[in-house]
Each structure stands twice: as structure tokens, then as C-alpha cells.
N, C-alpha and C positions, 0 to 999 in steps of 0.2 A: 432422851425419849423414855427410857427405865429409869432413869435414877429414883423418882419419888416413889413408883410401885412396887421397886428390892430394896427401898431406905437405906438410900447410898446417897452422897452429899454431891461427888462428882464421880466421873468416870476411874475407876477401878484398871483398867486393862488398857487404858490407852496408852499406843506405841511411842509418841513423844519421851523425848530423853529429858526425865523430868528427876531431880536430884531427891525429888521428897517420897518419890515413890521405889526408891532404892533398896531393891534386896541384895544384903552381901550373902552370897553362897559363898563356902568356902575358898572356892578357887580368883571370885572378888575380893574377898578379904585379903587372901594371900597377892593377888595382883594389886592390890592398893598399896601394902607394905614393903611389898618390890618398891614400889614409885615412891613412897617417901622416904624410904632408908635411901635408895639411891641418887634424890635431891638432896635428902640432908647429909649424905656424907661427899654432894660435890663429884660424883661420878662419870660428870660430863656426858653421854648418851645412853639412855634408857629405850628398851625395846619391850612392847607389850602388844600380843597378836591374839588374834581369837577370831571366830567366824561369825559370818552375817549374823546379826541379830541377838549376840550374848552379851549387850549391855557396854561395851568398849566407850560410846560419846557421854553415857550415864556416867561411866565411871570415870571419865577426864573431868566432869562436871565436880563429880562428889570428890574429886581429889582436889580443888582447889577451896574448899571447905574445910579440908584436911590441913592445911600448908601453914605455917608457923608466919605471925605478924609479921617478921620481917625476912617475908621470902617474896618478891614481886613476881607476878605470873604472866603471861600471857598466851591466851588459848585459840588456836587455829583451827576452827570446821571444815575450810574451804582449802583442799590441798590443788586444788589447778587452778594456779597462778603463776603469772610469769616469773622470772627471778625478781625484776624490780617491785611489781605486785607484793611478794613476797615479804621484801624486806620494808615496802612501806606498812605492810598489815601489821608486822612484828612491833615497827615504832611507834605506831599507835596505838598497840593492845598495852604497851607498857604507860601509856598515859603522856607519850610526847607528840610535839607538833613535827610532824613530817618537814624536813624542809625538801625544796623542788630543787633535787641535783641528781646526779648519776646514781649509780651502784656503791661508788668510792663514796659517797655525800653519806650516802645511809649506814653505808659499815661505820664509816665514820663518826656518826652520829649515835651509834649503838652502842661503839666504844666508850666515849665520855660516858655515857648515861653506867654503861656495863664499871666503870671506873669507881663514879660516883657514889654506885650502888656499893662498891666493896669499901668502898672508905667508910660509910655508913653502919658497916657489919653485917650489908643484908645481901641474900643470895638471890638468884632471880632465874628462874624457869620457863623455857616454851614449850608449850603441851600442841603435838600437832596431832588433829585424829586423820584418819581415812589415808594414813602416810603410805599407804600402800600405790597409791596415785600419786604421787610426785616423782617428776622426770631425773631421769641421772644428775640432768643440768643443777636441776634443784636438789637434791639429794647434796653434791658435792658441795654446793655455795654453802649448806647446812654445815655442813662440816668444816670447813673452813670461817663459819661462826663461833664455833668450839674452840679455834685457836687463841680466841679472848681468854687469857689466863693471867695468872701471878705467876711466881716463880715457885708458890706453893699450891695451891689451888686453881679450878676450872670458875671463871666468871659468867658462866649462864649454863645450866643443864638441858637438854635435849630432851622431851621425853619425844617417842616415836609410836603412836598407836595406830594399827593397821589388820588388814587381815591377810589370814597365810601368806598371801603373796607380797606381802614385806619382806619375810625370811628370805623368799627367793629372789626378791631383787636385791638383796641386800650381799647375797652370797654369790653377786655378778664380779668376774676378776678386776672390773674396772672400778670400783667399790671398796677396795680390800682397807684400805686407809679407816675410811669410816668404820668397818665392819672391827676392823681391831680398836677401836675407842670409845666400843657399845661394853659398858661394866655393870649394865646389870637385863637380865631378860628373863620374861614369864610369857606363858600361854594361856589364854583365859577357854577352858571349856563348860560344855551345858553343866544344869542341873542334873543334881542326882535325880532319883526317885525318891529319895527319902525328905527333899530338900524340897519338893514342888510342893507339898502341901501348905508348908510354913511360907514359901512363897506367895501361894495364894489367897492365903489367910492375911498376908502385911499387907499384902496391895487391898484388899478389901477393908482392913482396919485404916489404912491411912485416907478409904476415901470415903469414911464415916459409916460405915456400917452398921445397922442397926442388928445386925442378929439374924434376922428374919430369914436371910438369904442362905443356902447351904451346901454344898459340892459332896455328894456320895462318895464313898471310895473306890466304886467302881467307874464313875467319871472323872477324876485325878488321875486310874489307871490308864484309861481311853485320851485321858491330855496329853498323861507323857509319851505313849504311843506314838500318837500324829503328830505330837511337836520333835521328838526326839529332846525334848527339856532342852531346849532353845528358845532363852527368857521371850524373843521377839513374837514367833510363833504361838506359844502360851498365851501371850495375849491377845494375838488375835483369835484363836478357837473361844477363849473365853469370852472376850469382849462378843462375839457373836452369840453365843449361851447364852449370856446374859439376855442379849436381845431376843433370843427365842423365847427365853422364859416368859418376857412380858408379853410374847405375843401368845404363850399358849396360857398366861395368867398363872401360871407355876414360880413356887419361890423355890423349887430344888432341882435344879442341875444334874443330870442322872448319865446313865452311857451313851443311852439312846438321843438324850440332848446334844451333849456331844458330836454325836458320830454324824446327826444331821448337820451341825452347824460348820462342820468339818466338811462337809459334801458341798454344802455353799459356798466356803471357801474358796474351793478350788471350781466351781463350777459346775459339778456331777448333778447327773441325775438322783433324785432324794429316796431313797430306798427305806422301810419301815424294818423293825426286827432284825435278825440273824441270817 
């Protein structure tokens, strides 16, 4: 609806986990780095947690962008499934034909491929997000996935991404097996303040911005406020700016744009001034 009258090419602030619209802040950088040093050095389970809305399915996305030609991935959005679910989603994110048998059919089946893959020199990765949803049931079968080894190294890596309450199901007594085989873990928190602005400037550079459009510094201040600089948040206050702007025919973003588009948000009655 704005794009043509802020001379933007597509939407800027939409919430979609879109790999191109990727701001590494610090603590993305450093969680990216966690996740390929410990795929590439074979670590066997990887643990990455962070809260609603700081970018976690972005950055399972932007790390398989990351991953070295002969690293085979496969990536899981959907963490409620059953165990067999499970282990058919695996065999086909790897590029095989599921065959129709049990539980034993599939491990079995993961084996060769997990085999084949190391004779070849190549290593092979599952990226699970939203792991904070998966039942013990599943949890354990994971881990006993990990048992696929050499007598030197781990033949498939784990990554586990989740929010907080990952750490807590993870640190369940009935758990502990898994919990000691997790060798590498990071926390992904908000944006700084110093870090929203650059933020907000990529995402509007990546979605063609002509210039014209422009954020005060005292509506950056009133962002990070009401988002608490949580990437998901931010864009929806903005993404709504935006839309105000074109309804009030403004190309500059101000507190007071803000602070209204922030009241719609959540539903409030729209208040003018201080």
C-alpha cells in the first residue's frame, strides 16, 4: 500500500524469516559462529536459545548459506511430530526416498546415507528450530541419532534451536545423557540501542530505498522503548509507521508516529501529544 509513496521496492519490516533481510547484531554474529565452528569441528549437539522474536528461524535459514559444499543439511520448522514423522521429515530434508517400514527402517536408512556421507568426506547436519516443543519422547530418539559415529568422529550434528524453555527441558534428570553431549551453546539476546538504528537503515536499504524516507532520533528512541529491541517487535511498530506515514502523506517517522502506531498495535485508545 506505501511502498511507491516512501520509494521502497517491497516491504522493509515484514515479520517473515526472510534470509535477505538479515541483520547480524552482534550477539547473531557471535550465535552464527557458535553454530559453524561447532558443525565444523563435529561437535555432535549444538544448543542456541533466545526469546520470541530475536530472529532464531532467520538465523537457521542464514546459516545454511553459511555451511561449507560438502556439509549436507537438513532443516526442521515443524518440531510437533511424532517420532516416526520425525525421522521421515529428516530422510527427506536429506534428499532420500523415505522407504514405508518402522522406526528401525528409518534409522536404518539414515545410517547407510550417514555412512556414505563420510566415505565421501562430507559432514551432515540437522538444524531443528522451535526445539523447545519437542516431547522427551522425541528429544531422546534425537539423541540416540547422535550415536551414529566413527571411532573418531560424530556422523551427523545436532543443532537445537529453541527458546528459554529449551535450557529448562533440557536440564530435566531424565535428560542428563543428552544434556552432557550438548559441546557447544549460546544465547541470542535483543538489540542494543546503538545497533537499532543500523538495523533499521539495512532493512530499508535491502528493500530499495530511495532516500526520501527517514526515522528521527527521537523515534528510534520511542522504537526501542516499546520493542525493548526485539528484532520481531521493531518491525512491527515500524512496519505500522510506515503505514501511518502514508496515511498522514509524511515521509518522516517522528515520536509521535510512533507512539500512535504503537497504541494500534496493541489496541489502545489513540492519544495525541504528551
Amino acid at each position: 500500500m506505501y511502498l511507491e509513496y516512501l520509494g521502497l521496492r517491497e516491504r522493509p519490516f515484514s515479520v517473515t524469516a526472510d534470509p535477505e533481510f538479515l541483520y547480524l547484531s552482534r550477539k547473531h554474529r557471535e550465535a552464527l559462529s557458535h553454530m559453524i565452528y561447532g558443525i565444523r569441528e563435529r561437535k555432535g549437539f549444538i544448543e542456541v536459545t533466545g526469546e520470541i522474536g530475536t530472529g532464531k528461524t532467520t538465523l537457521c535459514k542464514a546459516l545454511l548459506r553459511h555451511l561449507d559444499p560438502d556439509t549436507k543439511s537438513a532443516l526442521l520448522l515443524h518440531s510437533n511430530l511424532s517420532e516416526l514423522q520425525l525421522l521421515q521429515s529428516v530422510v527427506q530434508d536429506f534428499g532420500l526416498n523415505p522407504m514405508r517400514g518402522d522406526r528401525l527402517a528409518f534409522f536404518e536408512q539414515l545410517n547407510r546415507f550417514l555412512l556414505d556421507q563420510a566415505g565421501l568426506g562430507n559432514n551432515v547436519v540437522m538444524i531443528i528450530d522451535e526445539a523447545q516443543n519437542l516431547s522427551l519422547r522425541l528429544l531422546e530418539q534425537i539423541r540416540q541419532l547422535s550415536n551414529f559415529e566413527t571411532d573418531k568422529e560424530k556422523l551427523i550434528q545436532i543443532v537445537l534451536v529453541g527458546q528459554p524453555q529449551l535450557r529448562e527441558k533440557l536440564a530435566r534428570p531424565g535428560l542428563e545423557q543428552l544434556r552432557q553431549r550438548i559441546g557447544v551453546r549460546f544465547h541470542i539476546t535483543a538489540l542494543e540501542p546503538d545497533e537499532l538504528r543500523v538495523y533499521v537503515d539495512h532493512r530499508l536499504r535491502v528493500a530499495g530505498s530511495d532516500g526520501s524516507l527517514t526515522f528521527t532520533p527521537d523515534a528510534l528512541e520511542e522504537i526501542f522503548q516499546t520493542s525493548k529491541g526485539i528484532p520481531r517487535l521493531v518491525n512491527q511498530v515500524c512496519d505500522r509507521s510506515l503505514l501511518a506515514c502514508f496515511a498522514l502523506q509524511v515521509k518522516t517517522v517522528d515520536r509521535e508516529v510512533v507512539r500512535r502506531s504503537f497504541q494500534e498495535i496493541n489496541g489502545q485508545v489513540l492519544v495525541t501529544g504528551d
